[in-house]
N, C-alpha and C positions, 0 to 999 in steps of 0.2 A: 140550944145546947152548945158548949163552950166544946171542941172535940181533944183541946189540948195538942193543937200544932203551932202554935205558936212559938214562931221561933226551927223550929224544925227541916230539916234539909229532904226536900223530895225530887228524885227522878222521873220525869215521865217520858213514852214512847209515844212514838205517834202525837206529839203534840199541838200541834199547829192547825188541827182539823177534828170535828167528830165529836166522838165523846174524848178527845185525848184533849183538846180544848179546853172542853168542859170539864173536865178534870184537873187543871192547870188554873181555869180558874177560880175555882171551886178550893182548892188549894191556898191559892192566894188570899182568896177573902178570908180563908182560915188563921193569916198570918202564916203563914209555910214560907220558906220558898224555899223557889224550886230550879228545877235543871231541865228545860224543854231538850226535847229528845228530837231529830227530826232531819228530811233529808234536807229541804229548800233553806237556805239561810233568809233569803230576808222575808220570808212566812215567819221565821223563825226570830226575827228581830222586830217586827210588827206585832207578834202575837207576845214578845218580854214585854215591849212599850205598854200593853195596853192592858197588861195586868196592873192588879192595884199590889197595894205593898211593896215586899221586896229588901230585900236588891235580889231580882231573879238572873238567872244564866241561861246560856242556852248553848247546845252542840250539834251540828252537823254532823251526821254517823246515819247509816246505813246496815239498820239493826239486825240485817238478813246476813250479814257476815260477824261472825263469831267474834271478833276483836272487837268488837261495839263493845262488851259488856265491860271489858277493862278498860277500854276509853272514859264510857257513863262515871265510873265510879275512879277516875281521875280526874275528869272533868268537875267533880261533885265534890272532891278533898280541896280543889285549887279552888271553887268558888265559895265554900260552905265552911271546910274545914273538917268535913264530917257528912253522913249519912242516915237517914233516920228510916227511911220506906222510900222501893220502888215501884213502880205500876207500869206494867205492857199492854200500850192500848195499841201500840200501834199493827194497820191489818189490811187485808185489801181480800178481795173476791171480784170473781168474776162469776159470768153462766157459763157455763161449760157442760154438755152434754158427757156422761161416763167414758165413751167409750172416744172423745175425741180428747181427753185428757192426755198429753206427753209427758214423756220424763220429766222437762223441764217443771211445766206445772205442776206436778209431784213435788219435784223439789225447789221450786220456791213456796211453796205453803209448809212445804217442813222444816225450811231454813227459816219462815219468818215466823210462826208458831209453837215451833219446839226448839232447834238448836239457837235461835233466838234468847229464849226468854230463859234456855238453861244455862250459855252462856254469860247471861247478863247474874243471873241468882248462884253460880261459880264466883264469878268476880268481887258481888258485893258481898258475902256471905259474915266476911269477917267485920265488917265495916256496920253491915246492920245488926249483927251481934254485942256492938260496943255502944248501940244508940240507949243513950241515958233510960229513952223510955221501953225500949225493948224493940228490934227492929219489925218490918212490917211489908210483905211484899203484895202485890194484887197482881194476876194475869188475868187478863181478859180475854176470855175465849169467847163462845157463839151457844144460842139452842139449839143451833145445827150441829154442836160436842154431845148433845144431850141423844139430840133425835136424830138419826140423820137424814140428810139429803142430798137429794137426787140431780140438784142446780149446779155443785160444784163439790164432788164426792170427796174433791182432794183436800179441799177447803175443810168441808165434814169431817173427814177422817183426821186429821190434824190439829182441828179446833178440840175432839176427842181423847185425843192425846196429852195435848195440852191440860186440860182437867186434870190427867192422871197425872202429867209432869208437877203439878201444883201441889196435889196431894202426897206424891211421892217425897217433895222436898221439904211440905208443911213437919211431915214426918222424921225428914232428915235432922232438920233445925229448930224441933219444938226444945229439946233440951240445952240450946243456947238460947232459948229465950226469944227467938223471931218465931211470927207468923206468917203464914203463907195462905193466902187464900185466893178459890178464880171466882169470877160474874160469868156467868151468862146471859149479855141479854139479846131478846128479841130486835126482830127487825127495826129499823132507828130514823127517824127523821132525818140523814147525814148526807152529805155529800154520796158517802158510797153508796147510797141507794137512789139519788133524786141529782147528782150533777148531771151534765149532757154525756152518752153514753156507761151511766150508770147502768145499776142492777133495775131499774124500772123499764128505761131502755130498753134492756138484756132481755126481760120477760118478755117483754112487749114482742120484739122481733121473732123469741124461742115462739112464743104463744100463737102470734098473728093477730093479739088486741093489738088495740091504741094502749099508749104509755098509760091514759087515765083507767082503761079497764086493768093494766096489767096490776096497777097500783090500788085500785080498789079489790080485786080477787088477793093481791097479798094482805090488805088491812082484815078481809072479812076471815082471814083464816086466823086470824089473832083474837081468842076471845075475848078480851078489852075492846076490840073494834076499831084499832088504831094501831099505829107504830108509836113505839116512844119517842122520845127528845133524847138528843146526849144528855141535858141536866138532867136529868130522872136516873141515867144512868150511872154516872159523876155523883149524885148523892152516896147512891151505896156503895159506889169505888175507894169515895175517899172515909168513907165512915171505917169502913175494913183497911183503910191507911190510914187510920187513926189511931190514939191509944185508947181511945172509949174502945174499941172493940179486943179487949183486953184476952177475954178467954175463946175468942175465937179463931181456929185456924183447922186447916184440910177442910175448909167449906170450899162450893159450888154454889154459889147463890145465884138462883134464875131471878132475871130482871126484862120478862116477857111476855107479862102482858097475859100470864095463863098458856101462853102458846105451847110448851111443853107439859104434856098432863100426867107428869110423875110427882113423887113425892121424895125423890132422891135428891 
């Protein structure tokens, strides 16, 4: 299926790792390009190289401070000329028990998940409203927006938000002609779960398994019986940052495996 990005200018977060990766390149083979988002530069200059297509860009920003979002969408008029669809992959979690949660950790899960991804959908708004094919934003929240949990509530309550931030703005911007939509998906095959001192790690220690029990009692709570890939999740990121997905927007699309058992 041809999704009709060719040629098209995309922003992504989180680039360099994850599903923000897998989205980038996912993108690429689409004929897109794109504007990697990300803090590390030469992650960031490794991961333009090694996309196909192009000519991609990339910006060093720091998506947890508000000024990112008018950076992205300078960054994107000086490489592109233009703006077509953003996507917010970028995220981070820790374990953290309720009650030993600080301020701080409050407020970096709310600077990187909501005044984040609001600041960034302020800044482009006008730019994706001018996109030939009708603009198209995706934020990536968690099934822990859906469900919550108890590993890192702030995390939870944030990624929850975010949902509503998505559907609040699908709403703002359907009568310009942009769509808004978030993913949720389950737990991922990623760095953030499986690097050294990851979220496997995290259980591990919270639990008193071995990393291998902590990560097989997370796979068996997944009805699928597995964690996903970034690509699996990168499919439906960029299908929703496409123009094939024309009349949809204010969706939540879980990409988990069954692990949430609503139908919301």
């Amino acid at each position: 299926m041809d999704l009709g990005l060719t040629g098209e200018a995309v922003a992504v977060t989180g680039a360099t790792s994850g599903i923000g990766r897998a989205v980038a390149e996912r993108l690429a083979a689409e004929g897109a390009r794109v504007l990697l988002v990300a803090r590390d530069e030469d992650r960031l200059t490794t991961t333009r190289d090694e996309l196909s297509g192009g000519p991609h860009a990339v910006l060093s920003a720091d998506v947890t401070d508000v000024a990112s979002g008018r950076e992205i969408v300078v960054a994107a008029r000086e490489a592109f000329g233009r703006l077509d669809a953003v996507v917010a992959c970028a995220g981070f979690s820790t374990n953290v028990a309720p009650e030993d949660l600080t301020p701080e950790d409050w407020d970096a899960q709310w600077r990187m998940n909501v005044l984040g991804p609001h600041a960034l959908l302020v800044a482009a708004a006008d730019d994706l409203a001018a996109a030939p094919a009708g603009g198209r934003a995706v934020l990536v929240s968690s099934s822990s927006g859906k469900r919550p949990s108890l590993s890192n509530m702030a995390y939870s309550v944030t990624k929850a938000a975010e949902l509503s931030l998505s559907r609040a703005w699908a709403q703002h911007l359907a009568g310009r002609g942009v769509r808004v939509n978030a993913v949720a998906p389950g737990p991922i095959d990623s760095e953030m779960w499986l690097q050294p001192g990851g979220l496997a790690d995290q259980a591990a220690e919270a639990s008193g398994a071995s990393r291998e029990e902590a990560l097989q009692a997370a796979r068996a709570r997944v009805p699928a019986g597995r964690f996903g890939t970034p690509e699996e999740i990168a499919d439906v990121i960029v299908l929703l940052a496409s123009p094939r997905a024309a009349f949809t927007t204010g969706s939540a699309w879980s990409a988990d495996g069954g692990a949430v058992a609503t139908i919301l």
